[in-house]
C-alpha positions in Angstrom: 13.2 32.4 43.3 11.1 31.1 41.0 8.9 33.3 38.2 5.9 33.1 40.2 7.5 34.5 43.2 8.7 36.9 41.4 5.2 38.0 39.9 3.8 38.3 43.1 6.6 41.0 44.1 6.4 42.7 41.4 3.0 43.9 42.0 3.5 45.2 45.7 3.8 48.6 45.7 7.3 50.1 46.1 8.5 51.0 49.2 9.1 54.6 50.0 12.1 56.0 48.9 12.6 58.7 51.7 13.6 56.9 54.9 12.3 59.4 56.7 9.1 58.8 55.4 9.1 55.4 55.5 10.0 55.1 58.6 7.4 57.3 60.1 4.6 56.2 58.4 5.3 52.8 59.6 5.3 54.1 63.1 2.2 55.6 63.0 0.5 52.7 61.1 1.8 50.2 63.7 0.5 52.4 66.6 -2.8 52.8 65.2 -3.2 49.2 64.3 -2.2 48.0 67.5 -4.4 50.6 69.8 -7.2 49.0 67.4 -6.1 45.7 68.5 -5.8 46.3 72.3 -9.0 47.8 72.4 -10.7 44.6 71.5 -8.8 42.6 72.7 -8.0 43.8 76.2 -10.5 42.4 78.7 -9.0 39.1 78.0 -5.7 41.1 78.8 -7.4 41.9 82.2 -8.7 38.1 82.8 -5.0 37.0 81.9 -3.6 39.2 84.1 -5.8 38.4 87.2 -5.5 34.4 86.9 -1.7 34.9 86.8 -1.6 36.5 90.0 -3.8 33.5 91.9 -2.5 31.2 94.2 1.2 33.3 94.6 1.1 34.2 98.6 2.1 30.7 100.0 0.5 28.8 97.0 -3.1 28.9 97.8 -5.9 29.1 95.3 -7.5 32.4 94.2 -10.8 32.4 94.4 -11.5 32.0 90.7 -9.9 29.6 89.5 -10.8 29.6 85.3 -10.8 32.2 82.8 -14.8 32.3 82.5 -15.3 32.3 86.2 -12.7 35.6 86.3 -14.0 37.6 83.6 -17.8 37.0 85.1 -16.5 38.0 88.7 -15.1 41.5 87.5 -18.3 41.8 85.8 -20.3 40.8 88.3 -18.5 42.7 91.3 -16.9 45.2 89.6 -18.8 46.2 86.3 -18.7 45.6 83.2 -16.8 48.2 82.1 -14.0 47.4 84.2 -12.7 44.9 81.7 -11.3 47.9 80.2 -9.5 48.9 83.1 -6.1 50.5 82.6 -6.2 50.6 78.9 -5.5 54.0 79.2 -1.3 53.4 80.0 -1.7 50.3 77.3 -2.7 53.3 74.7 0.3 55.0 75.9 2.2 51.6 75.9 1.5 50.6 71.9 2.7 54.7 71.1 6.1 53.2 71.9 6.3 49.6 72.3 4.4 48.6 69.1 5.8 51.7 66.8 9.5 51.0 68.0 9.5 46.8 67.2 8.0 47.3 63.9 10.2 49.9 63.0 13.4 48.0 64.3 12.6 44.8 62.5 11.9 46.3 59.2 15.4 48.3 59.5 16.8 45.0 60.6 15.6 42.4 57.7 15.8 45.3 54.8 19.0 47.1 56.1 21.3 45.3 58.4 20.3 41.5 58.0 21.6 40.3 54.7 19.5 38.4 52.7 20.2 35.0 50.8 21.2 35.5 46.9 17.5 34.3 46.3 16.3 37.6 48.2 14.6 35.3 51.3 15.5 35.7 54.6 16.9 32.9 56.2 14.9 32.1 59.6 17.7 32.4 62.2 18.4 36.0 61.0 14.5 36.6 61.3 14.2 35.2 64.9 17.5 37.5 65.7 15.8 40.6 64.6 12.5 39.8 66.4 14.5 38.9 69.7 16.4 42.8 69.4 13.2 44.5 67.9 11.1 43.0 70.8 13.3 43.7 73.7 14.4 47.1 72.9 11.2 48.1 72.1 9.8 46.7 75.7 12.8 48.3 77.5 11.7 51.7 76.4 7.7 50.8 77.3 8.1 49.3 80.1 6.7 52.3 82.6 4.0 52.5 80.9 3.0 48.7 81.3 4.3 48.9 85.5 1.4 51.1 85.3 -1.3 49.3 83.4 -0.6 46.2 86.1 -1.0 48.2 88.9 -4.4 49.8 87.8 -5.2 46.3 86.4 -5.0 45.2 90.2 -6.9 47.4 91.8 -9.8 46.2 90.9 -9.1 43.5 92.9 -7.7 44.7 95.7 -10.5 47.0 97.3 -12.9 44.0 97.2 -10.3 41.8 99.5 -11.1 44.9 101.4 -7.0 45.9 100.6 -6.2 50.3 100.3 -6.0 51.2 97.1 -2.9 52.2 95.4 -3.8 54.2 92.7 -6.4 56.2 91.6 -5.4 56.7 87.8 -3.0 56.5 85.2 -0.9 59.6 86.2 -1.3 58.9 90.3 0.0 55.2 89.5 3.0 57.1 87.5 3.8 59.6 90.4 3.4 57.0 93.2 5.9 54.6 91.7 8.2 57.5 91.0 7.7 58.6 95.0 8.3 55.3 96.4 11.4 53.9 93.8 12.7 56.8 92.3 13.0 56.9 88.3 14.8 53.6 88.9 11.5 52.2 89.6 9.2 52.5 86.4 11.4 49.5 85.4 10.5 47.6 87.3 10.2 44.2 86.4 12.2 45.1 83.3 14.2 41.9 83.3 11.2 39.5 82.6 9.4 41.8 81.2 12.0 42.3 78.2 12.6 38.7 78.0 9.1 38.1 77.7 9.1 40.7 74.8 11.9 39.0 73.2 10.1 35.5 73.3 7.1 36.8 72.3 8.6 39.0 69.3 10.7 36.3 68.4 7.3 34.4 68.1 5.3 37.0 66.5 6.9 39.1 64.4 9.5 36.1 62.8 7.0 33.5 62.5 4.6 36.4 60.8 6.9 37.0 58.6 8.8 33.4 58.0 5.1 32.5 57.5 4.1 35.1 54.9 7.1 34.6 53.1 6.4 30.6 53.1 2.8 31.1 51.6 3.7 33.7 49.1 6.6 30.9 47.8 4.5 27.7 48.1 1.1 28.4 47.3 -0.6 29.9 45.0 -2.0 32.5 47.5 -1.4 36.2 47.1 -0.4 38.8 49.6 -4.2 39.6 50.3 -6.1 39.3 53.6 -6.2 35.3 53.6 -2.8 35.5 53.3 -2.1 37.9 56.3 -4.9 35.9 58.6 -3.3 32.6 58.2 0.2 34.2 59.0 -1.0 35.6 61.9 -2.5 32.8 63.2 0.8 31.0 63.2 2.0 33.6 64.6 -0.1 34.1 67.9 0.0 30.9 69.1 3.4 30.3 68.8 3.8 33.7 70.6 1.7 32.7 72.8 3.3 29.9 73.6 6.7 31.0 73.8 5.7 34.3 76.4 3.4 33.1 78.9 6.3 31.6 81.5 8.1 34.9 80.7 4.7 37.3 81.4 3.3 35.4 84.9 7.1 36.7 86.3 6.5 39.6 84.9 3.6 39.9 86.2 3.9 38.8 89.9 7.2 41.2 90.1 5.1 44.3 88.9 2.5 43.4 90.8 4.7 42.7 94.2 4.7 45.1 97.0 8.0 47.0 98.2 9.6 47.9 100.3 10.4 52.1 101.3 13.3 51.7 98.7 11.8 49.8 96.1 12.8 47.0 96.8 10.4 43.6 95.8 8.8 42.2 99.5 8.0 38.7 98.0 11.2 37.8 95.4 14.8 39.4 94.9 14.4 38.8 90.8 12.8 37.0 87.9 15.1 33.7 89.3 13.9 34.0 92.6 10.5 34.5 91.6 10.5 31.5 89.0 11.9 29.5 91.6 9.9 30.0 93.7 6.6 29.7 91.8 7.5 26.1 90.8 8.6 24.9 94.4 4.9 26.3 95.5 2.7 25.7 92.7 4.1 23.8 90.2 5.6 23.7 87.3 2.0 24.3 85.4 2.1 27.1 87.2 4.4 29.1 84.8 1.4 28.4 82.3 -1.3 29.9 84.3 -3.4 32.2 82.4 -2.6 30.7 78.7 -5.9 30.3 77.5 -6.6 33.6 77.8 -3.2 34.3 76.5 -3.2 32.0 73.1 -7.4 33.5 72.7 -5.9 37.0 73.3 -3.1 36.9 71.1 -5.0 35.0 68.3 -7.1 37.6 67.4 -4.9 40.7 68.6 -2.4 39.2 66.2 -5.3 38.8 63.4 -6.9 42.4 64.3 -3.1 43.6 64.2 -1.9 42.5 61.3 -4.4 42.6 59.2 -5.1 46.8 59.8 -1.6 47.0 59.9 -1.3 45.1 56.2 -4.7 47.3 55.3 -3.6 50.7 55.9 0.0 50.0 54.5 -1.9 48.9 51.1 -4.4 52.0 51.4 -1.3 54.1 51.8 -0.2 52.4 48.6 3.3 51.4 50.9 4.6 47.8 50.4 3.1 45.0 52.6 5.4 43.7 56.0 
């Protein structure tokens, strides 16, 4: 590590001795930063979500067929202020999802993950604790998310003239419950956390691989330009590495069951990626990236930089 490396470290803050401390301050800071994130971010959420469901029963067009042409129909049809809708259970989603990935990669990299005799920490060992932080994290949020989908949805539904579903985030909770048991606020688990995993191993390792990169090559220090250009790298690769993953995730949640639970249009993620690909294509595991990559981008930047902001104001050491 050479001396100007080593400058640059030496004037982060120290991290918290007390574990406990540490460790809950990061939680906190992580869900605040990413309910900041979501909030401005989330009608492209709702756009994403909308396109990826299009065309699924026997492969025929939805009626919009472009992320502008979406967004302006909910507007238009539905109100503006249903771009917003279900951001309620994504609140309730970050308080675990975003508090418990954060957490388990720090612990990861700082405590279980050894790093080089230079003190950097080689890549593959990064992308393994973003692929564990990610999907253990998502395995524990992952009611919360069934839920934001099927209020998402119902938007949607009542203008093709379809019953609604739900009325609200706890009557989405209690209907799943009714009709699949506990067993049933995961579903869609299976794509769901290996979207989480793909995403995470986008996000959080190339956040950090990238940070670390600029902080060793440049002359750049760990300041705001630092954490934007990270963050950058890190949404569309993200990006890029979830979407498949999230349209089966999304078409599962979304699916309607059977009396026991059971999916009425695929068995599992296989069946449903299969199938997706025989009827529409193999671009159409990529539907909805746009507003995927333009979501991501500046969730990642609004993310990381409060995230990076409050750590510093906190006088805690950066990511």
């Amino acid at each position: 590590m050479n001396q100007q490396v080593i400058e640059k470290l030496a004037i982060e803050p120290k991290r918290s001795k007390s574990l406990a401390g540490a460790v809950s301050t990061t939680y906190t800071v992580s869900v605040i930063a990413a309910t900041f994130a979501e909030f401005v971010t989330y009608p492209l959420d709702l756009t994403k979500t909308r396109l990826q469901i299009q065309g699924e029963r026997g492969g025929t067009h939805g009626k919009y067929r472009g992320m502008w042409a979406t967004a302006g129909g909910i507007i238009r049809e539905e109100g503006f202020f249903k771009l917003w809708c279900g951001m309620t259970p994504a609140i309730y989603r970050h308080m675990v999802y975003s508090g418990v990935r954060i957490v388990t990669f720090e612990f990861l990299r700082d405590s279980v993950m050894s790093k080089d005799p230079d003190g950097s920490f080689p890549i593959w060992k990064s992308a393994m604790s973003g692929v564990i932080a990610g999907a253990l994290a998502q395995l524990l949020a992952n009611p919360a998310d069934l839920v934001k989908v099927h209020i998402q949805m119902e938007g949607k539904r009542r203008l093709m003239g379809e019953p609604p579903r739900v009325f609200g985030t706890w009557h989405a909770f209690t209907e799943i419950v009714k009709k699949g048991g506990v067993r049933g606020l995961w579903k869609g688990s299976v794509p769901n956390v290996q979207r989480a995993a793909l995403v995470n191993l986008g996000d959080l390792t190339t956040y950090d691989t990238a940070k670390r990169f600029i902080l060793t090559h440049t002359n750049l220090p760990d300041t705001y330009v630092t954490h934007t250009l990270s963050s950058g790298c890190a949404g569309l690769v993200a990006a890029t590495m979830g979407t498949p993953a999230d349209v089966i995730k999304t078409r599962i949640m979304n699916q309607p069951t059977d009396a026991k639970g059971n999916g009425l249009l695929y068995k599992g993620s296989i069946d449903c990626l299969m199938k997706t690909v025989k009827n529409e294509g193999m671009f159409a595991l990529y539907k909805g990236f746009f507003p995927v990559w333009i979501r991501m981008a500046p969730w990642s930047l609004t993310f990381w930089l409060s995230f990076e902001k409050i750590r510093s104001t906190l006088v805690a050491s950066g990511f």
